[in-house]
C-alpha atoms as a printed R data frame, in Angstrom:
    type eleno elety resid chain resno       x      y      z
1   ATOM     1    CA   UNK     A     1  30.352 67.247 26.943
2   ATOM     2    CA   UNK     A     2  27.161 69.582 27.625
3   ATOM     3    CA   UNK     A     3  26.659 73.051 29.217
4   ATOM     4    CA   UNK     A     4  23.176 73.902 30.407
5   ATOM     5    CA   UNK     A     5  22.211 77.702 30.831
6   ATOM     6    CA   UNK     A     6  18.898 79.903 32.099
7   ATOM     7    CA   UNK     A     7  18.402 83.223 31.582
8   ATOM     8    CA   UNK     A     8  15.353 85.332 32.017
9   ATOM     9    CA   UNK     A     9  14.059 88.461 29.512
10  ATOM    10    CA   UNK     A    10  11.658 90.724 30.201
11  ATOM    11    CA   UNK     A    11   9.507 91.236 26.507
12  ATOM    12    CA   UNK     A    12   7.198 94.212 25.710
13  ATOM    13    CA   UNK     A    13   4.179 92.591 24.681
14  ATOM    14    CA   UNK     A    14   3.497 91.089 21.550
15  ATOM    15    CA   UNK     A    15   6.426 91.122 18.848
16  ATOM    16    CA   UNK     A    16  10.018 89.623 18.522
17  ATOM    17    CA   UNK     A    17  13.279 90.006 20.957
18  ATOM    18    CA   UNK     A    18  16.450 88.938 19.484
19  ATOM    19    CA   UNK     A    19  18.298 87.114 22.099
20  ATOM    20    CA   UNK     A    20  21.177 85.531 19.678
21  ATOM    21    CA   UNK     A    21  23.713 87.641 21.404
22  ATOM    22    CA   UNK     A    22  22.744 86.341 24.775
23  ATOM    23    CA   UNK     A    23  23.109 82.370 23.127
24  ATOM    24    CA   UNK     A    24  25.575 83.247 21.400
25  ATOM    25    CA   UNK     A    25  27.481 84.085 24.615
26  ATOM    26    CA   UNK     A    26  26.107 80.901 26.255
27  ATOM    27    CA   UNK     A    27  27.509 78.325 23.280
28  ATOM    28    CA   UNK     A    28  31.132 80.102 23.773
29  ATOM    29    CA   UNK     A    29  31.312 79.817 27.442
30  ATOM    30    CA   UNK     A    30  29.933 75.674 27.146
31  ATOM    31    CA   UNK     A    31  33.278 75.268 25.588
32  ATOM    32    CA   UNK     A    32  31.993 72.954 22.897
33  ATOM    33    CA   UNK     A    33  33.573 73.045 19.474
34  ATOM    34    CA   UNK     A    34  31.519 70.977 17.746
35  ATOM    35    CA   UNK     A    35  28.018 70.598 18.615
36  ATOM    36    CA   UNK     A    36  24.458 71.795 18.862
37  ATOM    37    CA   UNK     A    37  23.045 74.464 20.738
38  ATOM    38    CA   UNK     A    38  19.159 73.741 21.196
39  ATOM    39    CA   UNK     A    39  16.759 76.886 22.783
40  ATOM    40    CA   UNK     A    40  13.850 76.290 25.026
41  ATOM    41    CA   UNK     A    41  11.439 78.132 25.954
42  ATOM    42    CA   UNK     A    42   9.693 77.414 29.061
43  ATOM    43    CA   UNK     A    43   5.847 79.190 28.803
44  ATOM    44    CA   UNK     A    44   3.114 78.325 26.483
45  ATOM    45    CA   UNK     A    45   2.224 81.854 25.005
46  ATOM    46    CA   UNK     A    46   5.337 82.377 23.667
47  ATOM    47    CA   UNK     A    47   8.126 81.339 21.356
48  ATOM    48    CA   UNK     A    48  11.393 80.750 20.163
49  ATOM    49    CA   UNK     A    49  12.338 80.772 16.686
50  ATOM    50    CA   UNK     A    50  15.116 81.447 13.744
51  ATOM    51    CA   UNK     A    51  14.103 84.290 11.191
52  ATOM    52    CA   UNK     A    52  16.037 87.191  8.951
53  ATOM    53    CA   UNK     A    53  17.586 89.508 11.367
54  ATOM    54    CA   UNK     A    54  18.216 92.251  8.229
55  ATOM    55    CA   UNK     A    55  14.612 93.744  7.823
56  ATOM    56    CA   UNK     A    56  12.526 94.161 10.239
57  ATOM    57    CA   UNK     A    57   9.430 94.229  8.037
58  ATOM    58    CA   UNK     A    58   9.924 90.418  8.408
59  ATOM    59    CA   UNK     A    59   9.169 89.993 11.474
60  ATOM    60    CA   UNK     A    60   5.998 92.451 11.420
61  ATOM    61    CA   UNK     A    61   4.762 90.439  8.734
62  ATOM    62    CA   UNK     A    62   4.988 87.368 10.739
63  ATOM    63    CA   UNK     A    63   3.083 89.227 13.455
64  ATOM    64    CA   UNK     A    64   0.420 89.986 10.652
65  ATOM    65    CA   UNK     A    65  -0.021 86.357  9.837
66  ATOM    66    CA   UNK     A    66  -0.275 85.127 13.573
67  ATOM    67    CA   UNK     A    67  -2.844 87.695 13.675
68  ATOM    68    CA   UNK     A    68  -4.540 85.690 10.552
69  ATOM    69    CA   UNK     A    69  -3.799 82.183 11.721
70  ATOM    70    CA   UNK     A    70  -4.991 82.490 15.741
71  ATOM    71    CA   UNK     A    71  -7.450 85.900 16.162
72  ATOM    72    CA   UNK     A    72  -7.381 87.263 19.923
73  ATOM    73    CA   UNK     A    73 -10.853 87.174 21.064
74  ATOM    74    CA   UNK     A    74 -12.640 84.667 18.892
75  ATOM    75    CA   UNK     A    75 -16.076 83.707 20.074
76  ATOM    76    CA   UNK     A    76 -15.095 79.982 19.055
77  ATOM    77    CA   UNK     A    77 -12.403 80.194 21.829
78  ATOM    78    CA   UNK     A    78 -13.363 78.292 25.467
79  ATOM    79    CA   UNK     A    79  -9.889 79.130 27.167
80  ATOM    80    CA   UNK     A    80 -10.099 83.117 28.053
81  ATOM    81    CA   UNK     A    81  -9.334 83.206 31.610
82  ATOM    82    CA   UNK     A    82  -6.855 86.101 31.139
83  ATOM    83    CA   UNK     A    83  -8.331 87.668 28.092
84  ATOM    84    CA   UNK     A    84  -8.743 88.243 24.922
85  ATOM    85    CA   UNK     A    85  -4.987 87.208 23.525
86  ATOM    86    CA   UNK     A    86  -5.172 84.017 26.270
87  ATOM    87    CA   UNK     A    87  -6.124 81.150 23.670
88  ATOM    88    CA   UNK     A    88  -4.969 83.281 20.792
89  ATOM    89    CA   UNK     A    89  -1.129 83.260 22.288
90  ATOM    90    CA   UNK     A    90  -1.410 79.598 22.893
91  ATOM    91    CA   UNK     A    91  -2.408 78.360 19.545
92  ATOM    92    CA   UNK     A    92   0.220 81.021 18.396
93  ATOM    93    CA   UNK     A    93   3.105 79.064 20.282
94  ATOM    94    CA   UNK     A    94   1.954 75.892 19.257
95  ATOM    95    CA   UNK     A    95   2.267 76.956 15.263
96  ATOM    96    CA   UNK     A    96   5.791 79.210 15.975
97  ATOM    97    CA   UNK     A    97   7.043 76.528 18.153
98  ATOM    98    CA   UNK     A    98   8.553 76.292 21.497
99  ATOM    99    CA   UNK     A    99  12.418 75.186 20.588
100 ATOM   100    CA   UNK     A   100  15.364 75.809 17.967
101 ATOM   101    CA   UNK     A   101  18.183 73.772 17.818
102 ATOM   102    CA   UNK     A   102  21.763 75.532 15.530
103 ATOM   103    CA   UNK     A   103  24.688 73.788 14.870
104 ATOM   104    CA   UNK     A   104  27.801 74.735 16.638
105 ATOM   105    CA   UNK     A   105  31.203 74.794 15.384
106 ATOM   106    CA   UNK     A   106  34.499 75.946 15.827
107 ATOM   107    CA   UNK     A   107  32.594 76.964 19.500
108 ATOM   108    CA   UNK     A   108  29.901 79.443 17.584
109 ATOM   109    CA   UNK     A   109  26.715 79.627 16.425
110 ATOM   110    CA   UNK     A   110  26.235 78.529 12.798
111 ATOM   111    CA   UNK     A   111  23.806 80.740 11.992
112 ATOM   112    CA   UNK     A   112  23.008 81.839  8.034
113 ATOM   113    CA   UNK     A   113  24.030 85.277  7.438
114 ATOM   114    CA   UNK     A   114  20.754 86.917  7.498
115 ATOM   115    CA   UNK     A   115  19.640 84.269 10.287
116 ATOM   116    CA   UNK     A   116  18.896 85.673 14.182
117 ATOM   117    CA   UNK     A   117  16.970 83.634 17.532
118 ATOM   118    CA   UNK     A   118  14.176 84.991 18.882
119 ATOM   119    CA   UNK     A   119  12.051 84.907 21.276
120 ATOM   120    CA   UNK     A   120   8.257 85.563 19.937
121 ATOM   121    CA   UNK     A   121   5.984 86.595 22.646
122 ATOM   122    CA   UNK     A   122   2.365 86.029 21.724
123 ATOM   123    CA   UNK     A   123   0.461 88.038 24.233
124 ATOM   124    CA   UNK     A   124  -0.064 91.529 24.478
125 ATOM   125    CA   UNK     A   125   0.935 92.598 27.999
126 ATOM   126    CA   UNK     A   126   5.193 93.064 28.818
127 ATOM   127    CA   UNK     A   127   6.048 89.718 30.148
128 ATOM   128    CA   UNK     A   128   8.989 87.772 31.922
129 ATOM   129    CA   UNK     A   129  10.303 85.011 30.418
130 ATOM   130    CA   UNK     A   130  12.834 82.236 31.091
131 ATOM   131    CA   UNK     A   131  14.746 80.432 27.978
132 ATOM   132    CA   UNK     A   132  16.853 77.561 28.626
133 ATOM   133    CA   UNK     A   133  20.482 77.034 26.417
134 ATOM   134    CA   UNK     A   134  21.371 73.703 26.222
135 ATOM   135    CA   UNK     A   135  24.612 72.419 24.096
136 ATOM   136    CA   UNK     A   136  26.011 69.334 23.464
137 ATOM   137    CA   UNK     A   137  28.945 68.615 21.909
């Protein structure tokens, strides 16, 4: 059995949206009590990943060490067509990643307890984005 849904989020710029609410709504309508749910993001300047949903220092650090790992506006960079945070949020996604799968059971999300989905969006300007829920079971 499988259950394929879209659904579109408008981000502020650069930082984390939670969106396990919005999957975990998805995994309980597939029907599926025994599964995996896998999360796809379809852009290149953004990402989806599974970090503590408790503090939210945690997920300003991360932004910290993105900042670290990929620097908007480095002279090194070829790819700047649409500015500063262009190559930066690319090389960004590529590190954070573009996908998460979670197992599903008894038709929910197994999540950890301190565990949430997000979606990371690497550049700097409010965005929309679409996100793909796919589960199998």
């Amino acid at each position: 059995m499988s259950h394929q849904q879209r659904f579109e989020i408008r981000t502020r710029g650069r930082g984390t949206t939670e969106i396990t609410a919005e999957v975990a709504r998805i995994v309980r309508a597939a029907g599926v009590a025994t599964g995996i749910a896998q999360v796809f993001v379809q852009h290149t300047s953004c990402a989806v990943i599974i970090t503590e949903n408790a503090d939210p220092a945690v997920r300003r650090d991360l932004e910290t060490l993105a900042g670290r790992w990929a620097p908007d506006g480095d002279p090194a960079y070829r790819h700047d067509t649409e500015g500063d945070d262009d190559m930066a949020a690319h090389a960004r996604s590529l590190l954070a990643g573009s996908s998460v799968s979670v197992p599903v059971g008894k038709g929910e999300l197994l999540l950890g307890t301190w565990q949430g989905i997000y979606l990371w969006e690497h550049r700097t300007g409010a965005q929309l984005r679409r996100v793909v829920v796919t589960v199998l079971g």
